[in-house]
N, C-alpha and C positions, 0 to 999 in steps of 0.2 A: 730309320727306314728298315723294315721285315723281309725279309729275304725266305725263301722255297729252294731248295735243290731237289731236281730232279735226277737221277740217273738210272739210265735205259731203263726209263717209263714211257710207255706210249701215248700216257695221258699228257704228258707236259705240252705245255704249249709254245705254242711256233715261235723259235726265235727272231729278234728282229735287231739285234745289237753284238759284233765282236769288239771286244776291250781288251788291251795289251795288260796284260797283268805282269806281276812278281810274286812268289814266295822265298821266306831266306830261313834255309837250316841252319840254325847259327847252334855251336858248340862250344861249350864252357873247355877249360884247360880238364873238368873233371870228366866231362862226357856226356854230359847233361845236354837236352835240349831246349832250345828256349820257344815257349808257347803260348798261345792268347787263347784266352776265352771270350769269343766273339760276340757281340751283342746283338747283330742282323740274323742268325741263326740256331746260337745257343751252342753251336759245336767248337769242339777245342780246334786249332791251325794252327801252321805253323805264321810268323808273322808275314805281312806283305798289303798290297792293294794295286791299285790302278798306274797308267804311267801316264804323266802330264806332259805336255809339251813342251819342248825346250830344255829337258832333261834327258842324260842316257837311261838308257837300262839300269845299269849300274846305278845309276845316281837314282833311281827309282827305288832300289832295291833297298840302296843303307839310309832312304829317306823313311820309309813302311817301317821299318825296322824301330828306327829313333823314334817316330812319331808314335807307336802303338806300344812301343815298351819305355822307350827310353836308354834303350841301348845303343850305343854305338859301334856299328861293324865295320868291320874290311871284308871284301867279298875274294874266294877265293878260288871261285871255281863255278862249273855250271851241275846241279842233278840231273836239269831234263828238262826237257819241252810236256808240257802238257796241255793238246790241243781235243782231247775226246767230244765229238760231237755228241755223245750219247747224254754226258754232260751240262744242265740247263738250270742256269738262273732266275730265277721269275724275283722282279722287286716291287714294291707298293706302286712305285709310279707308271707299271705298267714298261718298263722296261725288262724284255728276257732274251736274256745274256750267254753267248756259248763261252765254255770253257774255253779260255786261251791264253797258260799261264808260264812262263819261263821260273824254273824255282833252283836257285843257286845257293853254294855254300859260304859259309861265311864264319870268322872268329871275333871275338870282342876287338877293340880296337886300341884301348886303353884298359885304363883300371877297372876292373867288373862293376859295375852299377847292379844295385839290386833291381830287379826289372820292377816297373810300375805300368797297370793300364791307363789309358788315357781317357775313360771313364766316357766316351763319344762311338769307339769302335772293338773297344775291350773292356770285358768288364773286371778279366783277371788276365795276369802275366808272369810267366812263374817258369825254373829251369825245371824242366822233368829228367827224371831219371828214364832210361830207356825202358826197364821190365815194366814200369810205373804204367808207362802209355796205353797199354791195354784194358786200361779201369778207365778212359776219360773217354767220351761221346766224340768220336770224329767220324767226318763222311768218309764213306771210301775213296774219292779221287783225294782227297788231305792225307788218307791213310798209304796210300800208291807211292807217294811224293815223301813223306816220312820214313817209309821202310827203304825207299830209296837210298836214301840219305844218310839213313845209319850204315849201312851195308857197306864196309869201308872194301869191301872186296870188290866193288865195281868198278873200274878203270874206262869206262864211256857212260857219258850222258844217255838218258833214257829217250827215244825219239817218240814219241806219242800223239 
């Protein structure tokens, strides 16, 4: 399924769907990030998706994680709420989507797995170096949630 991001475009059209999302900064022992190259839009992210029912947060978060790389994490912290209305998803089946995404921190959990995509919602998955990030195609709200996250100098969650 193809996906559009809008952001503060006037032209996007009218939402009609809020979805409880996740993203997970997850950080190697070296300082590397771990990253997907996304299939529904072609832009790098940090990993994550939707929350299903019956699951915490939490349990949402290190589930996006395993499923799209194959890594397994411990979460250990929150970056931020990211709720910007200005922010709009449009998908093929005529669903569009306001941003509304909690994106937490997180460490590998055991022994480092080389990340793999899962070849469905990633087409690559790979640790980046930090200087690295600014040669890969990412949207600005992924980019908000990233610099976040490296910024080890911020002691509060982002309220957004």
């Amino acid at each position: 399924m193809g996906r559009i991001d809008y952001f503060d475009d006037p032209a996007a059209p009218a939402v009609n769907s809020v979805v409880p999302s996740v993203t997970v900064a997850v950080r190697d022992d070296r300082g590397r990030l771990l990253l997907i190259h996304k299939v529904d839009n072609g832009f790098w992210a940090l990993p994550g998706g939707g929350h299903d029912p019956g699951e915490s947060i939490v349990d949402t978060a290190v589930r996006e994680v395993r499923e799209e790389t194959g890594v397994q994490v411990r979460i250990t912290g929150l970056v931020g709420t990211y709720t910007d209305p200005r922010h709009v998803m449009q998908y093929d089946d005529g669903e569009v989507r306001q941003q509304f995404s909690l994106c937490f921190r997180a460490v590998v959990a055991d022994s480092p797995e080389a990340p793999r995509p899962d070849g469905t919602e990633t087409k690559a998955a790979s640790w980046v170096e930090p200087q690295e990030i600014d040669s890969l195609n990412i949207h600005p709200s992924m980019r908000l949630r990233i610099d976040h996250a490296l910024d080890d100098a911020r002691t509060e969650p982002y309220l957004g």
